[in-house]
C-alpha positions in Angstrom: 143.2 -64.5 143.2 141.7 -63.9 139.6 141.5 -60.1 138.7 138.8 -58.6 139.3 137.1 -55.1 138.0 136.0 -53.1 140.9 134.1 -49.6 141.1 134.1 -47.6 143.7 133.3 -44.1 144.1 134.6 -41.0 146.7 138.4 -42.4 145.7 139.9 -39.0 146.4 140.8 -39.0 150.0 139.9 -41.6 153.3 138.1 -44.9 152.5 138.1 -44.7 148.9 141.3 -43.9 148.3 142.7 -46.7 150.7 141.0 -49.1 149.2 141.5 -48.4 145.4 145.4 -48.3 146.5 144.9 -51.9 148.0 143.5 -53.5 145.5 145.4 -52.1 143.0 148.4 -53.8 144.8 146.2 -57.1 144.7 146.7 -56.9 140.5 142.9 -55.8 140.3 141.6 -53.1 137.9 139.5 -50.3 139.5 137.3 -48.3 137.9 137.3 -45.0 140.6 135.3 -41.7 140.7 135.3 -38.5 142.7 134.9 -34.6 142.6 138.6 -33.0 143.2 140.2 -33.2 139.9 143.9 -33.0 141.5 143.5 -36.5 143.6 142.3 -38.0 140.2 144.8 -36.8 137.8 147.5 -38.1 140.7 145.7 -41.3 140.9 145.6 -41.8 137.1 149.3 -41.2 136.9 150.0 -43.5 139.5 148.0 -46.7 137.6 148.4 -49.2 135.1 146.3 -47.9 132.0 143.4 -50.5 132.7 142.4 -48.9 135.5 140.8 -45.3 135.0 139.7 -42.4 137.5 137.1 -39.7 136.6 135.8 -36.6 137.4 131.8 -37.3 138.4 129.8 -35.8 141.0 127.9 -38.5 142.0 124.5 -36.4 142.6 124.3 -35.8 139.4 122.5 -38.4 137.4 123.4 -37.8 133.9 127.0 -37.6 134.5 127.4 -40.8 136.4 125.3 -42.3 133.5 128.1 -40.9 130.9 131.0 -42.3 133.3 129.2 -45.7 133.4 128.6 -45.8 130.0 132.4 -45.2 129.3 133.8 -47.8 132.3 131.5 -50.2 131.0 132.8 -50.7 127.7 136.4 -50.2 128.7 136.2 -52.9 131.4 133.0 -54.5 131.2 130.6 -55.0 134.4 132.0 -54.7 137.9 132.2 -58.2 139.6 132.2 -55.5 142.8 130.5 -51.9 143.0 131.4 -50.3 146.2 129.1 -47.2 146.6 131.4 -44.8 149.6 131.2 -41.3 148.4 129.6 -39.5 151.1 129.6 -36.4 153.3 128.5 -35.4 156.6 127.4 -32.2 158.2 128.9 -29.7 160.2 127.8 -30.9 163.5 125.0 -28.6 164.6 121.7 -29.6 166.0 118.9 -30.4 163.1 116.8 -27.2 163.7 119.9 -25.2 162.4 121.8 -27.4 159.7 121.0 -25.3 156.6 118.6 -26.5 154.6 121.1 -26.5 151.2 123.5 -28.2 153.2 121.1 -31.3 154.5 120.4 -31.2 150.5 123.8 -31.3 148.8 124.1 -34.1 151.9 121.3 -36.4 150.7 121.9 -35.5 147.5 125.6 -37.5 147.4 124.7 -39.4 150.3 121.4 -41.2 148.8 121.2 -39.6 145.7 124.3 -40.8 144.6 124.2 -43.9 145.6 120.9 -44.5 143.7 122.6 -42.7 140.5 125.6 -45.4 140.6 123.3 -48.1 141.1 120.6 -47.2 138.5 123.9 -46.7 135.7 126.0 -49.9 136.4 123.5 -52.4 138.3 121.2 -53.0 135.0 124.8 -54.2 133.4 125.8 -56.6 136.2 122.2 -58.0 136.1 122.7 -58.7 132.0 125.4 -61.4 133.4 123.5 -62.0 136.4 127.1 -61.8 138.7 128.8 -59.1 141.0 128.4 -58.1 144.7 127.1 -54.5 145.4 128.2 -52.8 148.6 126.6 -50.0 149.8 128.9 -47.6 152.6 126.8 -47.4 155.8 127.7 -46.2 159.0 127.3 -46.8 163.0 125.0 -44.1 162.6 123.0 -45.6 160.3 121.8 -48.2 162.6 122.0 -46.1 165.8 122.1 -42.3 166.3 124.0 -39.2 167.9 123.3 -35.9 168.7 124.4 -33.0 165.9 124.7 -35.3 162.9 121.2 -36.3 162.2 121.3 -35.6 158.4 124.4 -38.1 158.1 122.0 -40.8 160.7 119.1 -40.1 158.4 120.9 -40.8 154.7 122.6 -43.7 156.3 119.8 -45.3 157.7 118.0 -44.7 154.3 121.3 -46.3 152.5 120.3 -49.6 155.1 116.9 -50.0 154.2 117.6 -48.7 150.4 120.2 -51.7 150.2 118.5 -54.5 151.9 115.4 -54.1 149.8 117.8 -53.8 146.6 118.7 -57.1 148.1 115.4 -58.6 147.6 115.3 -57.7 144.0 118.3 -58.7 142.7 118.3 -62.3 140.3 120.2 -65.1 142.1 123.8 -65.0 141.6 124.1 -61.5 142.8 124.4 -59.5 146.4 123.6 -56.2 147.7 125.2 -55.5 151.1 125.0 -52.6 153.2 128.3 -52.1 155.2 129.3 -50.0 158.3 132.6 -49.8 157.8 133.6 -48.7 161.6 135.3 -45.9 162.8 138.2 -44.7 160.9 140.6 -41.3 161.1 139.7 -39.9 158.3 138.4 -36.4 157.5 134.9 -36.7 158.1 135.9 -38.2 161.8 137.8 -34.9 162.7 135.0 -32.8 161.9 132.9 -34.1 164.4 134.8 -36.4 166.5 137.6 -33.1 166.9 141.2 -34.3 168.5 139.8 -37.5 169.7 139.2 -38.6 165.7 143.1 -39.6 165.9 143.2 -42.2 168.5 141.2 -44.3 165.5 142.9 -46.6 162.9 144.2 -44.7 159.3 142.6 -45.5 156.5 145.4 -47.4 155.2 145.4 -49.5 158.3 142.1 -50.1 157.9 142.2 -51.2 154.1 144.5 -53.7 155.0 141.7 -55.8 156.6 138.8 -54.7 154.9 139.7 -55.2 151.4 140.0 -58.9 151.9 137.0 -58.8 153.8 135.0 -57.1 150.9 137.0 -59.5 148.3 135.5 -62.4 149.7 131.7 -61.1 149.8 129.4 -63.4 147.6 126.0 -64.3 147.3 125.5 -65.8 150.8 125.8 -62.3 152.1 123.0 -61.2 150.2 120.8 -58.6 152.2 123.1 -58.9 155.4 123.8 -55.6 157.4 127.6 -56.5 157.9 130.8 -54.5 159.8 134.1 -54.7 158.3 137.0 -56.0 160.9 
């Protein structure tokens, strides 16, 4: 397959850091972001030098506009923009999730997603090409009990995407994507013990990656699950 330049966003641990790995082994240049400066200095020594990994909170607008504007003239437009940073609350009921934690929650969880698209969308729609996939969840087309924040910003990421969707010029795709239920992090703070009895990341990435690779315009607006 032809190299590709991929974006994604949240590469420091779980999902993202699974699949930046895989398709890095695929020969394709990534374009990665994330808040723990550690994982990104490790990732950066661990890559060719086209691919580059930053420091960017993602709720913060200007600096994802600064990163963007850097990644874009480095590697050009992404022919795929995977939006998966995220973060979910402590499981409580909603009457007592503080109310700065639900906000630094939709502030990366929506927020961010928003910033990302606003900074490398306008680019992608210059050459009219690339497939946008926005990270879902179960719980953003169903609900639980305790994690009602994470339900609401990922139901918001559904509807956020599939009207996105509607907008985009032919030749381009937004999809929103539950990705399933994977041992990662975020799974052991509200799934406890039981979180391990689900596939690793890495085993994960393994399937999904092709999956996402072969995303095109015919999957415009569809709600999809990764295998």
């Amino acid at each position: 397959m032809e190299s590709r330049h991929i974006v994604i966003t949240g590469v420091s641990q779980g999902l993202g850091r699974a699949m930046a790995e895989q398709f890095i082994n695929r020969g394709h240049v990534v374009s990665g972001c994330a808040r723990n400066r550690n994982a990104i200095d490790e990732l950066n020594d661990r890559t060719t030098s086209h691919c580059q990994f930053s420091v960017v909170d993602v709720s913060d607008a200007e600096h994802v506009q600064q990163w963007a504007t850097q990644i874009l003239a480095a590697n050009g437009p992404p022919s795929l923009l995977i939006n998966n940073a995220a973060m979910i609350n402590r499981n409580a009921a909603l009457w007592d999730v503080p109310a700065n934690e639900f906000c630094m929650l939709t502030d990366i969880n929506i927020n961010g997603t928003f910033h990302v698209i606003q900074a490398f969308v306008p680019a992608m729609i210059k050459v009219q090409t690339g497939v946008i996939v926005n990270f879902s969840s179960g719980w953003g087309r169903s609900t639980s009990p305790d994690v009602a924040p994470y339900c609401a910003s990922k139901w918001a990421i559904e509807g956020l995407t599939r009207a996105l969707a509607s907008e985009l010029p032919h030749g381009m795709a937004a999809i929103p994507l539950n990705p399933g239920i994977i041992h990662t992090e975020m799974l052991d703070s509200c799934f406890g013990a039981s979180a391990s009895s689900f596939p690793s990341p890495d085993q994960w990435a393994e399937t999904a990656v092709p999956f996402l690779l072969q995303l095109d315009t015919s999957d415009n607006g569809t709600p999809h699950t990764a295998p």
